[in-house]
N, C-alpha and C positions, 0 to 999 in steps of 0.2 A: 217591237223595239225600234224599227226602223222606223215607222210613223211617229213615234216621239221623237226620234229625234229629227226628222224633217219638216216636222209639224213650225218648230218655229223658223226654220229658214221659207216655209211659202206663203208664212206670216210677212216675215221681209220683205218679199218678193214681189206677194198683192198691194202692200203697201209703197212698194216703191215706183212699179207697172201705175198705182192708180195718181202718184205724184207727176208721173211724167205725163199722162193722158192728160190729166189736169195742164201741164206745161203748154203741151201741144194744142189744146182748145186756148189756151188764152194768147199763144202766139200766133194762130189761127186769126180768130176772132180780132186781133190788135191788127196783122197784117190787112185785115178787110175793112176796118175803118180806115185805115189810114188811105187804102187805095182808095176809097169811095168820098175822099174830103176833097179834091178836087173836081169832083164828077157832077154837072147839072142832076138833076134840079138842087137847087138850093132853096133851103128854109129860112131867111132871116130873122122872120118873128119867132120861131122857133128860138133862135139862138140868142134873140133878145129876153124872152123871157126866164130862158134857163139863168141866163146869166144874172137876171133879176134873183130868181131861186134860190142860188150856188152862191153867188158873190157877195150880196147886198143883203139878205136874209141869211149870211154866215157869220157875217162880221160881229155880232152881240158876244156869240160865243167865243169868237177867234182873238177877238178882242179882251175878253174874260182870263183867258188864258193865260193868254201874255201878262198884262198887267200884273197878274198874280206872282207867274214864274218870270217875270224881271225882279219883283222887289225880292221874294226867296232867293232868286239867285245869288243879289247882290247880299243877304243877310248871311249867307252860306260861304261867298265869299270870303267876305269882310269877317268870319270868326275861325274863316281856316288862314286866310294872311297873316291872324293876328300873332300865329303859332310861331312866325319869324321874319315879326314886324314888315309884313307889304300888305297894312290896310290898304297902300295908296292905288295898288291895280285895281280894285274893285270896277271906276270907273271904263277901264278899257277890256278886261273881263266881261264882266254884262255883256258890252257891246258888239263885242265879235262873239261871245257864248249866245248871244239870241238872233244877228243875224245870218252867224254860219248854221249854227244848227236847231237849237231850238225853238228858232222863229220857224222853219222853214218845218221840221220835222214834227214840231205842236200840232201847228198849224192845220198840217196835211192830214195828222190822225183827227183832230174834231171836226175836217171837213169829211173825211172815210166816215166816221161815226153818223154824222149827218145828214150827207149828201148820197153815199154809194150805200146807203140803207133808205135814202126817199127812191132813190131811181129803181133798185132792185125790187120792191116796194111795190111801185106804180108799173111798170113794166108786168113784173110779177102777174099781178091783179089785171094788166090787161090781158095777158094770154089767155088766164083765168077764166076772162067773160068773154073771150073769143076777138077780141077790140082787133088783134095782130092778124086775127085770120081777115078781121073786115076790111081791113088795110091792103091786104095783098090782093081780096077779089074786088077792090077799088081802084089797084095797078099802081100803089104807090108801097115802094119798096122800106121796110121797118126799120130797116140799118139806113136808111136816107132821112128818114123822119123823124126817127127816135133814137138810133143810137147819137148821130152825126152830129147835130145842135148841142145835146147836152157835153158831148168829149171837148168838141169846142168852145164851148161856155168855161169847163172846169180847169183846162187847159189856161183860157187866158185870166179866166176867173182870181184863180189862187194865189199867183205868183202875184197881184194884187194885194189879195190878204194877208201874206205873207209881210209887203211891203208896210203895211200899216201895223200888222200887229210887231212886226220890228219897233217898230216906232213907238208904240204903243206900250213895248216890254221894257224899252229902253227907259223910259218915262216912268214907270214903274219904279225902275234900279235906281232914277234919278230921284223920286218921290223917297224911297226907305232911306236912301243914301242920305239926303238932304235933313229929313224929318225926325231919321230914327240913327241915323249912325255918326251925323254933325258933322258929313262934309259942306265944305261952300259950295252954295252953287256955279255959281261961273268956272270955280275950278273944276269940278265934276264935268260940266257940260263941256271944257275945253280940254278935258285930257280925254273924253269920248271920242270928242271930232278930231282929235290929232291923229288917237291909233286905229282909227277906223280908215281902212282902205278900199277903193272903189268895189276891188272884186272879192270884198268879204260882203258887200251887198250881193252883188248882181252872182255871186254863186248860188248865193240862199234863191235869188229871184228862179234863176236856173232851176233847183230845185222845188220850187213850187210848182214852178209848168209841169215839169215829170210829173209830181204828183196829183196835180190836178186830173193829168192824162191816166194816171192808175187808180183814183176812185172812177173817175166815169164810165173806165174801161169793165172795172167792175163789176157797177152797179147794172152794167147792160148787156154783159155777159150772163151774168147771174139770173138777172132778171128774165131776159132773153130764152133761156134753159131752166126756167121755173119749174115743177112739177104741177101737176093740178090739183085744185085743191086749198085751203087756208094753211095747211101745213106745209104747202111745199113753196107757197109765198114767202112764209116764214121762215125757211131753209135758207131760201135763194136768200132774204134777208140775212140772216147770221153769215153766211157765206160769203155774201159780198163783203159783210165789212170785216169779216176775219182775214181775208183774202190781199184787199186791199191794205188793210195794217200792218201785215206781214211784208209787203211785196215794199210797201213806202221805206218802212225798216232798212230791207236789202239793198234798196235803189238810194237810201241816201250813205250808206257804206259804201257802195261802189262810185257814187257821183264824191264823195269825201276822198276816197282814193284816187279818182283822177285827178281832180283839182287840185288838191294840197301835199300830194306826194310828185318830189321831186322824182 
């Protein structure tokens, strides 16, 4: 009797012991890149490339996104305003809806989808073939080479992506608005740029660094701590980008709570 009923509290218990461990390696793990981003040696082709990878090779889909969930948005708008008569926010809607948060928090989840499933990925598969052991009796340390390039690529990367596919969404809401719901254009584009204020951008920007910083962190963590094996590649895979989508979630509630609560 006593085992039933303790059975489910050390269900609890393992579960919660294995959330915090989990906590504690990725606060771990973050506090070690961070101290080793000012530390010689540096990699710049390294970090050129990635940034090729993450940034430039993101943008189709980031792009895709947006465009989509600007005109939705504005359609969404535009048929709940109508319920008491303020078609006319649509324009300034969209605009702060896609660069406060859905520009920034889209964004971040198809670059997680993308980028902290290529890195855990590649990573993964090198420990796999031993690539990380070759590394270290070469005397070139793997958190120098391979984590460090890619956190800094994602980092400046995103809040990048972010910026265009604002722009991009926005264009969008301008595109249905215009084509499909008979605003004028000029008035659209000037009640945009009116209620649109500097740090309703450069918050979203803010938020794309973070998350740029929490897929890379991810995918190198994950990767990093692979198992061996095609299955345990595969792990670190689901893992990094479950990990990463959860955590962009939380960090843009709490980056939303500091910024916009008085």
């Amino acid at each position: 009797m006593t085992e039933v009923l303790t059975a489910p509290l050390a269900a609890l218990g393992r579960t919660v012991m294995a959330m915090l461990a989990t906590a504690g390696r990725i606060a771990l793990f973050s506090g070690q890149v961070v101290s080793h981003l000012f530390r010689p040696p540096f990699y710049p082709r390294e970090v050129l490339t990635q940034l090729m990878a993450i940034g430039w090779l993101s943008l189709p889909v980031v792009g895709l996104t947006a465009v989509f969930t600007g005109g939705a948005l504005a359609l969404q708008i535009y048929s709940g305003g109508s319920r008491f008569n303020a078609e006319s926010v649509v324009p300034s809607i969209v605009a702060i809806g896609m660069v406060r948060e859905l520009g920034p928090v889209l964004g971040g989840l198809m670059v997680a989808a993308r980028v902290a499933s290529s890195i855990a990925a590649e990573i993964g598969t090198m420990k796999v073939t031993e690539q990380i052991d070759a590394l270290v009796t070469l005397s070139t340390n793997p958190l120098k080479y391979l984590a460090i390039p890619r956190v800094i690529a994602a980092t400046l990367a995103v809040p990048v992506l972010v910026g265009v596919g604002d722009a991009i969404g926005i264009a969008g809401g301008w595109l249905v608005g215009v084509q499909r719901l008979g605003f004028n254009s000029s008035t659209y584009l000037k009640n945009t740029i009116d209620f649109l204020e500097f740090w309703d951008v450069g918050s979203g920007l803010v938020k794309g660094a973070v998350f740029g910083f929490i897929v890379a962190i991810m995918g190198c963590l994950y990767g990093m701590n692979s198992a061996r094996g095609a299955q345990g590649v595969g792990n670190a895979t689901k893992g990094a980008v479950v990990a990463a989508s959860v955590m962009i979630l939380a960090a843009n509630y709490i980056l939303t709570e500091v910024f916009f609560t008085s």
